[in-house]
DSSP file (Angstrom, degrees, kcal/mol; ACC not computed):
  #  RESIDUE AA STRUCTURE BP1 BP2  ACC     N-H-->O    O-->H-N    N-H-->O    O-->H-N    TCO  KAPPA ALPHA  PHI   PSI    X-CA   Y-CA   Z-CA
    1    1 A X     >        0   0    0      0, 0.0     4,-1.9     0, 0.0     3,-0.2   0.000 360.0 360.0 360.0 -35.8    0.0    0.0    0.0
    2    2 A X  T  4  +     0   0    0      1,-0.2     4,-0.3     2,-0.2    14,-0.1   0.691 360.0  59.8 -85.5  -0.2    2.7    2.4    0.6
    3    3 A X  T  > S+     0   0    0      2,-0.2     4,-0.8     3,-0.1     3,-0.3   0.798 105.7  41.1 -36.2 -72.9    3.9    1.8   -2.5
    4    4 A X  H  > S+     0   0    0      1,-0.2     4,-0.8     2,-0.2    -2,-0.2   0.579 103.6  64.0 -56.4 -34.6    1.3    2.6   -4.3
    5    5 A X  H  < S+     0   0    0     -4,-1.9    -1,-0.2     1,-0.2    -2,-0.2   0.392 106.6  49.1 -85.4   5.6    0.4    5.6   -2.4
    6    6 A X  H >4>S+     0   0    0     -3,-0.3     5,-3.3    -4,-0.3     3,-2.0   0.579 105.4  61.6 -50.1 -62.3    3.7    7.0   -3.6
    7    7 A X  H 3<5S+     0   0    0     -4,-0.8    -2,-0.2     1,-0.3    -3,-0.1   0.859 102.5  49.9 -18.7 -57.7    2.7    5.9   -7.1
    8    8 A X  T 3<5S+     0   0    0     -4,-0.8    -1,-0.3     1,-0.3    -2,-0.1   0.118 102.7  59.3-100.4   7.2    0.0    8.0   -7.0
    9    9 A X  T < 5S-     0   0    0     -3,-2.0    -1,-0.3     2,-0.2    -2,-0.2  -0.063 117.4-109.1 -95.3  13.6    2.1   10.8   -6.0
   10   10 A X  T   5S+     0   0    0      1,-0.2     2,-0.2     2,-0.0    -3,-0.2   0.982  84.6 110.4  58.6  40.8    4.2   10.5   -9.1
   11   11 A X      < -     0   0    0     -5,-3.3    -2,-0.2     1,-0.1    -1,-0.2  -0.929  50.2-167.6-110.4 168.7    7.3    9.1   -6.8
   12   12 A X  S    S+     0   0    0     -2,-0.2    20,-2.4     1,-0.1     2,-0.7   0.320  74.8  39.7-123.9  14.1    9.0    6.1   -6.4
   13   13 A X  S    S+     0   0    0     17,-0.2     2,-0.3    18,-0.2    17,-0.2  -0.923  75.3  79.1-151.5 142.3   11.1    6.7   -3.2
   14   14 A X  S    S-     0   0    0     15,-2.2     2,-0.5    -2,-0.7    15,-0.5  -0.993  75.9 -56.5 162.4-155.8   10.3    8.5   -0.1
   15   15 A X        -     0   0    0     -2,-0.3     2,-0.4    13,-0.2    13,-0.2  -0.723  36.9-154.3-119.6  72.7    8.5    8.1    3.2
   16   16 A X        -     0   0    0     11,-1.1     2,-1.8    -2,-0.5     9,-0.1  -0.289   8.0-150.3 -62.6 108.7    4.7    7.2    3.5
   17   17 A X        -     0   0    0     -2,-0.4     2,-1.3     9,-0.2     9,-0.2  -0.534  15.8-165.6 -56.9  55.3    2.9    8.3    6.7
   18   18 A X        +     0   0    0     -2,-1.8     7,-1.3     6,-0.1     2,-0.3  -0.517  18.0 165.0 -32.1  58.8    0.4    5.7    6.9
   19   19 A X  B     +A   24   0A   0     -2,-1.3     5,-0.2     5,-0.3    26,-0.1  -0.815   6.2 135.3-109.9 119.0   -2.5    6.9    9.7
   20   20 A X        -     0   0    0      3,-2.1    -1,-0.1    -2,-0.3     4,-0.1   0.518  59.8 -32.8-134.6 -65.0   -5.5    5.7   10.2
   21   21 A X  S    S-     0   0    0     25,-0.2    26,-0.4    24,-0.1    27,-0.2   0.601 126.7 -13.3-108.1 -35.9   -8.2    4.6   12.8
   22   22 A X  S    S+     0   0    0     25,-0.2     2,-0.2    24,-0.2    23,-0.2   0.741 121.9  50.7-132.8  -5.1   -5.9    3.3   15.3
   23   23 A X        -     0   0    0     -5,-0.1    -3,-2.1    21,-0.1     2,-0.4  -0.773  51.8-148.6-142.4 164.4   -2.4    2.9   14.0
   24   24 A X  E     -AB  19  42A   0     18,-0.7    18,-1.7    -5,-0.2    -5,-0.3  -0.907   7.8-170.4-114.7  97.3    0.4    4.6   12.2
   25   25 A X  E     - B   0  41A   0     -7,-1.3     2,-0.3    -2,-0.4    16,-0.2  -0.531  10.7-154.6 -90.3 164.3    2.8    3.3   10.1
   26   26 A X  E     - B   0  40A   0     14,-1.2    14,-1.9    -9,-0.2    -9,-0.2  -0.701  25.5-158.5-137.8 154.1    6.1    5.3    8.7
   27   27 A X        -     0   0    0     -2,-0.3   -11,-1.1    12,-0.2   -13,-0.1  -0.549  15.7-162.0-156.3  49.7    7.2    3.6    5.5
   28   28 A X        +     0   0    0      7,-0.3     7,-0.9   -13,-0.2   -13,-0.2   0.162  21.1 167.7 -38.5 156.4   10.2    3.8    4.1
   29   29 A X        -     0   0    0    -15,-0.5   -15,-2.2     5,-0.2     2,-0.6  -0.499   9.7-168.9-179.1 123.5   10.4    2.8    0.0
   30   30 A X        -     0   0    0      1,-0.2   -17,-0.2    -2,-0.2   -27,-0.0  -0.808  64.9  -7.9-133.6 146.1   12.8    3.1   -2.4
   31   31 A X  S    S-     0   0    0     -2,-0.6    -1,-0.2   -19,-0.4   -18,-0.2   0.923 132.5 -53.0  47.5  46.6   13.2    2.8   -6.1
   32   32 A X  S    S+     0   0    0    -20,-2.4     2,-0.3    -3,-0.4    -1,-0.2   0.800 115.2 107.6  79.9  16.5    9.6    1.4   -5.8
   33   33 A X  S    S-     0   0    0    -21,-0.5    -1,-0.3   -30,-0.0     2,-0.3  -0.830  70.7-129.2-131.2 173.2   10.0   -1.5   -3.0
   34   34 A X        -     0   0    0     -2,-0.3     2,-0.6    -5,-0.2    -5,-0.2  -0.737  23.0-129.7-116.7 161.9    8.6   -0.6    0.2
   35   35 A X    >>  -     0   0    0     -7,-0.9     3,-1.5    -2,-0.3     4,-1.1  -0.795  24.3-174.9-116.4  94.8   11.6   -1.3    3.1
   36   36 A X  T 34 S+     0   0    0     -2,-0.6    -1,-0.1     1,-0.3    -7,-0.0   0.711  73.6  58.1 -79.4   9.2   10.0   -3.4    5.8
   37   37 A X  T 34 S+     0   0    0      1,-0.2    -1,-0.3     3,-0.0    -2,-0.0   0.698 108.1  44.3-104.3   2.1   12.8   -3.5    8.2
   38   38 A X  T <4 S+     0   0    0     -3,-1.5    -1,-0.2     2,-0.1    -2,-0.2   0.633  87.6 124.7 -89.7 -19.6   13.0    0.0    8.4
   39   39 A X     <  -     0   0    0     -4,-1.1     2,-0.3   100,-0.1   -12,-0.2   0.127  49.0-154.9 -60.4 144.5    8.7    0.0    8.7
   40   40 A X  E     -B   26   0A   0    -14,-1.9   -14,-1.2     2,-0.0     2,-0.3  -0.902   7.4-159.8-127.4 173.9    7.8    2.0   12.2
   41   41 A X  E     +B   25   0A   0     -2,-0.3     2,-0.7   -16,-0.2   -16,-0.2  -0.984  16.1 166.5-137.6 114.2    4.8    1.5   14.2
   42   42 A X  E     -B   24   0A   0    -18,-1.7   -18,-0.7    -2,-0.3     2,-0.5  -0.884  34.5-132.5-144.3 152.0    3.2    3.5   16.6
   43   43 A X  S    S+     0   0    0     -2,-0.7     2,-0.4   -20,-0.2   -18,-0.1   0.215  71.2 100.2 -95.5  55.0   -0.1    3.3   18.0
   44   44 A X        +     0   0    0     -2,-0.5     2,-0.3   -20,-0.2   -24,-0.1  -0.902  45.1 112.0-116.2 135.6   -1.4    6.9   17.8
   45   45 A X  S  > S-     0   0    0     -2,-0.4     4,-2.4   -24,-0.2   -24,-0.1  -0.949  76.5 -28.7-174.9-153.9   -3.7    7.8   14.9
   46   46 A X  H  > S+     0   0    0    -23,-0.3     4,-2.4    -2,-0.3   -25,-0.2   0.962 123.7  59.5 -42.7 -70.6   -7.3    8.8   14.2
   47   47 A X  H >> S+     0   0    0    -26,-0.4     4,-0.6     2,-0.2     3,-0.6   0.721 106.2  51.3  -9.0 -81.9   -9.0    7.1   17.1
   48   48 A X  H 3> S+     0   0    0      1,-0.3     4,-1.0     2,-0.2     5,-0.3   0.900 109.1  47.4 -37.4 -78.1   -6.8    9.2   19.5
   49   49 A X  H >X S+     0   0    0     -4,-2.4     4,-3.1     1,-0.2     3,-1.6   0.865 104.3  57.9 -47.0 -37.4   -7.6   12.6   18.0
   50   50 A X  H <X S+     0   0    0     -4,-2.4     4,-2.6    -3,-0.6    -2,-0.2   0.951 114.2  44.0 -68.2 -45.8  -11.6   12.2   17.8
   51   51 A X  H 3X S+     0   0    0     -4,-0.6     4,-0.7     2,-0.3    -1,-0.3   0.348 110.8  45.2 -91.2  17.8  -11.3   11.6   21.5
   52   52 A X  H <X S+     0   0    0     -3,-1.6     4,-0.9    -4,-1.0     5,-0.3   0.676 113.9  63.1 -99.2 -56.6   -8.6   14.6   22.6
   53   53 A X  H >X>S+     0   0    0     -4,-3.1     4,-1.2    -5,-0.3     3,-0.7   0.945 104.9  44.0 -39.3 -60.6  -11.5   16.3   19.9
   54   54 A X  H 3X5S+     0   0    0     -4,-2.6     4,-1.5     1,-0.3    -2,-0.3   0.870 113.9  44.9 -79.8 -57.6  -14.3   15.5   22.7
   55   55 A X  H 3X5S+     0   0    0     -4,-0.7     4,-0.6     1,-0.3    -1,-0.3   0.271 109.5  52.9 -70.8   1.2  -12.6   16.5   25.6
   56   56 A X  H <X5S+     0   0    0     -4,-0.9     4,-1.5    -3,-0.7     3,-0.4   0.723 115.5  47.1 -85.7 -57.9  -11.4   19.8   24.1
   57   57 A X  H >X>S+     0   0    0     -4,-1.2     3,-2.1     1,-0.3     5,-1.4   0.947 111.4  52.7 -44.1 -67.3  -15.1   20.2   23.3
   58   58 A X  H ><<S+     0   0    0     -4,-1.5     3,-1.2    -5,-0.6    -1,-0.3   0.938 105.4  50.5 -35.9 -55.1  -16.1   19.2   26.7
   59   59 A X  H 3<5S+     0   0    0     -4,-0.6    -1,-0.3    -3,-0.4    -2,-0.2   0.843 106.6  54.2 -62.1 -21.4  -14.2   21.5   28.2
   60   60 A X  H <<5S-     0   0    0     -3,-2.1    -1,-0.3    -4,-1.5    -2,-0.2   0.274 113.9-115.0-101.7   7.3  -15.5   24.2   26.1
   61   61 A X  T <<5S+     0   0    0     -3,-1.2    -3,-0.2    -4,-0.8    -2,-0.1   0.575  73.0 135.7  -1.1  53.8  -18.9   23.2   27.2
   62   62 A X      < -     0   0    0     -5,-1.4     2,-0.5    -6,-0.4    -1,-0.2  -0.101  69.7 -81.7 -65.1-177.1  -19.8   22.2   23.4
   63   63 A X        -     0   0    0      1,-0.1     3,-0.2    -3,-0.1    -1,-0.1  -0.753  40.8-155.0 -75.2 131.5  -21.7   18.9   22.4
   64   64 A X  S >  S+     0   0    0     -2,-0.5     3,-1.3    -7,-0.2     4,-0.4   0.487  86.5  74.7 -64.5 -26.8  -19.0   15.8   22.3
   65   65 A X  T 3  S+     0   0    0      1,-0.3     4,-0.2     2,-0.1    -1,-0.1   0.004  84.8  67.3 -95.0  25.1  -20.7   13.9   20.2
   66   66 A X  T 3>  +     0   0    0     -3,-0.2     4,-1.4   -12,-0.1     5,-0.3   0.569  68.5 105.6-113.3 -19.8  -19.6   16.2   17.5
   67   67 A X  H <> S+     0   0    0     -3,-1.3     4,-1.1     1,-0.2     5,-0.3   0.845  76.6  43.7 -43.4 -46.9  -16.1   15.3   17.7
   68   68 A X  H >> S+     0   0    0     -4,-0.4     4,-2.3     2,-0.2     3,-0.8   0.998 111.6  49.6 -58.2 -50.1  -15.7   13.2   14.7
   69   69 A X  H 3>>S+     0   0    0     -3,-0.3     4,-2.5     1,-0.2     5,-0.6   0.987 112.0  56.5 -74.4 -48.6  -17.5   15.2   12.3
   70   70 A X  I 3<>S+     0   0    0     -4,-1.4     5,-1.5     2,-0.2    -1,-0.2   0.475 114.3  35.2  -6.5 -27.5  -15.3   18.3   13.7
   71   71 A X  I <X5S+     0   0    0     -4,-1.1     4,-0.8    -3,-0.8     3,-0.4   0.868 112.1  55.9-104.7 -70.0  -12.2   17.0   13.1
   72   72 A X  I  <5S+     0   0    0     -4,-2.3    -2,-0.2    -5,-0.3    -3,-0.1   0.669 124.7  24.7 -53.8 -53.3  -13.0   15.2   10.1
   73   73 A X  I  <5S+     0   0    0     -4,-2.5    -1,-0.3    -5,-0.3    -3,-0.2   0.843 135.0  18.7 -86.0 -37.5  -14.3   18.8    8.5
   74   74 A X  I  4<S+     0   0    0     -5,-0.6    -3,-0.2    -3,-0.4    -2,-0.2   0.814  88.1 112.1-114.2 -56.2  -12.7   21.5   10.1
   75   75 A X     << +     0   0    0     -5,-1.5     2,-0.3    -4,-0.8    34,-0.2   0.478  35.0 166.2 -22.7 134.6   -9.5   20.3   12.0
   76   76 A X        -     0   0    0     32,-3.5    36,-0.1     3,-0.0     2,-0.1  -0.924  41.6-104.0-156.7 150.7   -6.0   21.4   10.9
   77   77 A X        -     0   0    0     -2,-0.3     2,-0.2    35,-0.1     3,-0.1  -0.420  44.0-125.8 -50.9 125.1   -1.9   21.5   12.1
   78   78 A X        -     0   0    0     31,-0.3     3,-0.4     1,-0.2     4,-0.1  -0.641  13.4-136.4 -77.3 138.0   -1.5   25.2   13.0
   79   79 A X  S    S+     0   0    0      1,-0.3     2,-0.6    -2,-0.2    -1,-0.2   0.922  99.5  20.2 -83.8 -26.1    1.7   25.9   10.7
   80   80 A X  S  > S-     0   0    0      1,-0.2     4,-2.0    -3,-0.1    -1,-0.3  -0.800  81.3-164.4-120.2 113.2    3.2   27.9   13.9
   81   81 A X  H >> S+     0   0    0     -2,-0.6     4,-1.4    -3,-0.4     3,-1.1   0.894  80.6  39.7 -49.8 -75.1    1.4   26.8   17.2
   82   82 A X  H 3> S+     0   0    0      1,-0.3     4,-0.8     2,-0.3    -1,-0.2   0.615 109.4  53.3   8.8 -68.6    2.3   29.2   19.2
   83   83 A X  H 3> S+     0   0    0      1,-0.2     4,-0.9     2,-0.2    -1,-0.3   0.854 111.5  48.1 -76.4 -21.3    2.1   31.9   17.4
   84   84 A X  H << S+     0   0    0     -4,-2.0    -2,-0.3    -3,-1.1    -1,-0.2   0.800 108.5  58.1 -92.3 -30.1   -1.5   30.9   16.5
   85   85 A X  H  < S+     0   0    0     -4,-1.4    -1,-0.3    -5,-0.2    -2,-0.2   0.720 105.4  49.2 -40.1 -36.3   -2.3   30.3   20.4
   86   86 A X  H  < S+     0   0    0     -4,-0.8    -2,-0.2    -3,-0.3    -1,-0.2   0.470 108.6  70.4-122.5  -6.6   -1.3   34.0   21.3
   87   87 A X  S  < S-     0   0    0     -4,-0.9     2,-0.1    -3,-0.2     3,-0.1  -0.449  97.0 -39.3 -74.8 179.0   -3.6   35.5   18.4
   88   88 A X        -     0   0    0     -2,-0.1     2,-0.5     1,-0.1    -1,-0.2  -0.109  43.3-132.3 -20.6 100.6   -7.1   35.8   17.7
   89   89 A X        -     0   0    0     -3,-0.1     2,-0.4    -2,-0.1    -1,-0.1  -0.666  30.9-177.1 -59.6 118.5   -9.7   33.1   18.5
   90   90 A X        -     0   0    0     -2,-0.5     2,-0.2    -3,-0.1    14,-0.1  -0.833  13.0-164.9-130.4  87.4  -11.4   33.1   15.1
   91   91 A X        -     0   0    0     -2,-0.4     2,-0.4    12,-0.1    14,-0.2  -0.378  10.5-139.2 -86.3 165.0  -14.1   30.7   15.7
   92   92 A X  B     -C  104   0B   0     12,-2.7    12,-4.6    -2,-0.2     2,-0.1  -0.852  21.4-117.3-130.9 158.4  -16.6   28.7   13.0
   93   93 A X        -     0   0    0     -2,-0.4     2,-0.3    10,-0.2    11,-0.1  -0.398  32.7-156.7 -82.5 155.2  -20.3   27.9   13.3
   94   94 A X        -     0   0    0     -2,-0.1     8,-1.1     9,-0.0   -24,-0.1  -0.715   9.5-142.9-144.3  99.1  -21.0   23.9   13.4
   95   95 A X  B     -D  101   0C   0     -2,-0.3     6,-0.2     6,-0.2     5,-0.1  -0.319  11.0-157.0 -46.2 128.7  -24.1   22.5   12.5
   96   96 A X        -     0   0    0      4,-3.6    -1,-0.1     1,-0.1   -30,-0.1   0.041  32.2-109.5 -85.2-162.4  -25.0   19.4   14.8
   97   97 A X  S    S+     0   0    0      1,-0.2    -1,-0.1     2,-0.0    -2,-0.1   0.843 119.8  61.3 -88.8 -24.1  -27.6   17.0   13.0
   98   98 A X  S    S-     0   0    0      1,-0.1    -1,-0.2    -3,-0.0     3,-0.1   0.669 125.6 -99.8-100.3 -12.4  -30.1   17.7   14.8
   99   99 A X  S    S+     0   0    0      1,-0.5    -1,-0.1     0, 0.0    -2,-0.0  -0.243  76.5 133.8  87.3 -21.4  -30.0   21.8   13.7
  100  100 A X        -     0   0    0     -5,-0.1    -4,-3.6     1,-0.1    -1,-0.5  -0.166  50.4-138.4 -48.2 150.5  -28.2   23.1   16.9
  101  101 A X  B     -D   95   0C   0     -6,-0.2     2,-0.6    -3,-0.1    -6,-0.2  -0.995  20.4-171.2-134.4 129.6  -25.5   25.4   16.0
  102  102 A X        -     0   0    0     -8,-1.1   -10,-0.1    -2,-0.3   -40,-0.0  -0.717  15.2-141.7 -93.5  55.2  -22.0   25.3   17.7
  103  103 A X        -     0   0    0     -2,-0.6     2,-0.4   -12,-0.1   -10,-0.2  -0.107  23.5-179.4 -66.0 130.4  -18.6   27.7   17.7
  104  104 A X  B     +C   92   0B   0    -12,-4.6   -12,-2.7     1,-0.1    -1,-0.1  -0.995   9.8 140.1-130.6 135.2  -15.8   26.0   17.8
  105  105 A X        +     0   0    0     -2,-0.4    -1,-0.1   -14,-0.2    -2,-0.0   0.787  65.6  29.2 -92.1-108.4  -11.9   27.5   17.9
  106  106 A X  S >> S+     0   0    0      1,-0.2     3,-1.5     2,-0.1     4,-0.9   0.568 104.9  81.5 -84.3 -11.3   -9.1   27.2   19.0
  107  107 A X  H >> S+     0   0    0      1,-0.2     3,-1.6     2,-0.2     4,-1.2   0.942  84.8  67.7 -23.2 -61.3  -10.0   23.0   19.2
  108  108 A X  H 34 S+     0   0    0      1,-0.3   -32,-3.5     2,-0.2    -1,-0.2   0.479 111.4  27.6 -79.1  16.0   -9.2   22.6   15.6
  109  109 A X  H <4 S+     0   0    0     -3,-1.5    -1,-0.3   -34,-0.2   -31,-0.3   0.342 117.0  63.3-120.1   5.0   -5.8   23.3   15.9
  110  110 A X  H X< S+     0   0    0     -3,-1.6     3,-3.9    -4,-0.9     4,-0.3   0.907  98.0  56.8 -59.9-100.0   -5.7   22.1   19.5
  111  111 A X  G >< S+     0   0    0     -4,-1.2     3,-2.7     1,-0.3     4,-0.3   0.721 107.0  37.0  -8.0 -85.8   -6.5   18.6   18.7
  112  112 A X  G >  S+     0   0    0     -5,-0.2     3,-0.8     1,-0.2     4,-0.4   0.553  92.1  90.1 -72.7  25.2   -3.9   17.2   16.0
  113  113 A X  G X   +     0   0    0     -3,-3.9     3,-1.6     1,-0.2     4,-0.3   0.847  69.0  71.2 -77.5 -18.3   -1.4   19.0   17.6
  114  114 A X  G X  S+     0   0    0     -3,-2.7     3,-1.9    -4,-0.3    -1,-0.2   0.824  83.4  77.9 -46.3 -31.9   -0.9   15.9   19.7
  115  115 A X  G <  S+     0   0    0     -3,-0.8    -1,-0.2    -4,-0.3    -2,-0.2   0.820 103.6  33.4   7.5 -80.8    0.5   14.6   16.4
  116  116 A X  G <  S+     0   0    0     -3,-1.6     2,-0.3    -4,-0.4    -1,-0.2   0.319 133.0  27.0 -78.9 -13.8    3.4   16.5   17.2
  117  117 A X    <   +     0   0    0     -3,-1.9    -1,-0.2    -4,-0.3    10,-0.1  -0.858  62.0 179.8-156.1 117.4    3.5   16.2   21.5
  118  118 A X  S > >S+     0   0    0     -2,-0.3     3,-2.9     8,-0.3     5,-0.6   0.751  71.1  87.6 -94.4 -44.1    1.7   12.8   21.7
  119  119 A X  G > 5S+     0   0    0      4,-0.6     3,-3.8     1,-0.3     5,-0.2   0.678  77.6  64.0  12.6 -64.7    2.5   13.8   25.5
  120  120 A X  G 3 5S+     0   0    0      1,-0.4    -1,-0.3     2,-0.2    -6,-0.1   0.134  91.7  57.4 -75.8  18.9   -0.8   15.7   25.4
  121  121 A X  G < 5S-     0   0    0     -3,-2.9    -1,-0.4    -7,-0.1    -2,-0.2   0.244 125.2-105.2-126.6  -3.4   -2.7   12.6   24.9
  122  122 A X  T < 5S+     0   0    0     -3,-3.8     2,-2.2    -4,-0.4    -3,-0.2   0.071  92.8 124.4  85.4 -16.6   -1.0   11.1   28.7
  123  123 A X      < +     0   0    0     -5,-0.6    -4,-0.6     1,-0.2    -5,-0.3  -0.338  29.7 158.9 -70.7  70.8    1.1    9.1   25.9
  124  124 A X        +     0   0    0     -2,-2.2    -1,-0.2     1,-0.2    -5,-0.1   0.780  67.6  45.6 -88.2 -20.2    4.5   10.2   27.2
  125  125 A X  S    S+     0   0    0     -3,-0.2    -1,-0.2    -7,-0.1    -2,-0.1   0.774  88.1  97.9 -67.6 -29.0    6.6    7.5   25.6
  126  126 A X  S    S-     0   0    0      1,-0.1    -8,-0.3   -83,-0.0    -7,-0.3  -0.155  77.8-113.6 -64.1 160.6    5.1    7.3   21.7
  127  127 A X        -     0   0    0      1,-0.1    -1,-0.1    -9,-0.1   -10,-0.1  -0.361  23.7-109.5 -80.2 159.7    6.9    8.9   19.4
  128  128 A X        -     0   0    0      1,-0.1     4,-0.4   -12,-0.1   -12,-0.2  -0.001  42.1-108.9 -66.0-155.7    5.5   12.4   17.3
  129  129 A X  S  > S+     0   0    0      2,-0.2     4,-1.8     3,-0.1     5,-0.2   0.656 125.9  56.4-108.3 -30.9    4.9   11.4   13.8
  130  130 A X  H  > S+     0   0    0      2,-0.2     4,-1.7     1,-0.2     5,-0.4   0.978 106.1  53.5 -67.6 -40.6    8.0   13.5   12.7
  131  131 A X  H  > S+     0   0    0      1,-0.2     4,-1.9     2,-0.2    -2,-0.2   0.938 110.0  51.3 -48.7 -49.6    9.8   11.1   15.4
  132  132 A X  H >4 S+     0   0    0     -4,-0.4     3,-0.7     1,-0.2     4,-0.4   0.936 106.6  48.4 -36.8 -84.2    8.3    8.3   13.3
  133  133 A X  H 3X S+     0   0    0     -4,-1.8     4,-1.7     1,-0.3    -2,-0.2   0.534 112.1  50.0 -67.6 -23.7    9.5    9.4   10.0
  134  134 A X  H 3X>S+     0   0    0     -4,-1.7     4,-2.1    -5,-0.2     5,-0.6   0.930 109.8  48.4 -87.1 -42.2   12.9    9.9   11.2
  135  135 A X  H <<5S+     0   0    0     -4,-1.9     4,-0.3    -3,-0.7    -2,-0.2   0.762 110.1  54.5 -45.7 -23.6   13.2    6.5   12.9
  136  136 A X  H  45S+     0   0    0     -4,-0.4    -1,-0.2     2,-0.2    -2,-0.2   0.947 113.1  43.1 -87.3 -61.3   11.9    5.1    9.8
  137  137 A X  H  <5S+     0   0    0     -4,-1.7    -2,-0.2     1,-0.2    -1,-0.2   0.726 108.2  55.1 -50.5 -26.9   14.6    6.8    7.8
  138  138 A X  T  <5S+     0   0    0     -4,-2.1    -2,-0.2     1,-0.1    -1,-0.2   0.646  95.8  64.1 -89.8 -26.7   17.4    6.2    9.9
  139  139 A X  S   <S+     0   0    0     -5,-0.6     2,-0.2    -4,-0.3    -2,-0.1   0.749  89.7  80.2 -85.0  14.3   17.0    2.7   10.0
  140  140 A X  S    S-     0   0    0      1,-0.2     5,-0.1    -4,-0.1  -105,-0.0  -0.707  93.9 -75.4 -96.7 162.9   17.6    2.2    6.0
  141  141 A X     >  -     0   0    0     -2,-0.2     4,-1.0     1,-0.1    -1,-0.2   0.024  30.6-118.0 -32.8 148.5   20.9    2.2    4.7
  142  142 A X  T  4 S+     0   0    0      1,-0.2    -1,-0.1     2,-0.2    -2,-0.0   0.534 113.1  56.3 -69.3 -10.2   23.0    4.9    4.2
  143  143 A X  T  4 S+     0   0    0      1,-0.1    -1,-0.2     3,-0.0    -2,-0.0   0.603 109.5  55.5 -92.8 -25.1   23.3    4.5    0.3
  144  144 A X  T  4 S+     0   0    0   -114,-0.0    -2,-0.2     2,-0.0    -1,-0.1   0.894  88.2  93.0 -90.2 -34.2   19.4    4.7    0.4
  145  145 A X     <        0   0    0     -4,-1.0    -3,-0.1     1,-0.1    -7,-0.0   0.108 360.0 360.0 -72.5 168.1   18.8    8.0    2.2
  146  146 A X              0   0    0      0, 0.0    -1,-0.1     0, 0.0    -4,-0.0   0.702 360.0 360.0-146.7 360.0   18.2   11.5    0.9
């Protein structure tokens, strides 16, 4: 699969971020073979955010039960965290099903920031996902990296 998803990037070497419901993979693959002794694993992924997604909401006193479709639609990696913390709250409207209507903020960049400090999930041993990708890469040869 990471293979493929490379394909379909027009490459045939680099580093596939696999993530989905419940797992991660990092993917090394070069000149079109995937490198499975380099392959990393961590068990942080979708799963994890929708429910870091209800307890930011919870705290905010929103609905919880909105968390999926929240992340799923609006969530995004703030490109500077920080900087985007110590600005403006520029919040968006969120329709529930039922017709209730929501604001939500600084959540969507709250949320995947665990990505990046899995820490903020109580997960103080997994690796980020850049921590992934480097692992993944340092375990190929040295004639393979780039």
């Amino acid at each position: 699969q990471a293979v493929l998803s490379l394909y379909s990037a027009g490459r045939v070497t680099g580093v596939v971020l696999d993530s989905g419901d419940g797992v991660t993979h990092s993917v090394p693959v070069y000149e079109g073979y995937s490198m499975p002794h380099a392959l990393q694993r961590v068990n942080l992924a979708g799963r994890h955010l929708t429910e870091r997604m209800r307890l930011l909401l919870r705290l905010r006193g929103a609905e919880p039960s909105a968390a999926q479709g929240v992340k799923e639609k609006h969530a995004f990696v703030a490109a500077d965290f920080a900087a985007a913390e110590a600005g403006p709250e520029a919040p968006i409207e969120y329709e529930l099903p039922d017709g209730t209507v929501m604001d939500v903020g600084r959540e969507l960049y709250r949320c995947p920031e665990a990505l990046f400090d899995p820490a903020l999930l109580g997960m103080h041993e997994a690796p980020s996902f850049p921590d992934v990708v480097v692992n993944a890469v340092r375990k190929c040869d040295i004639d393979v990296r780039r």
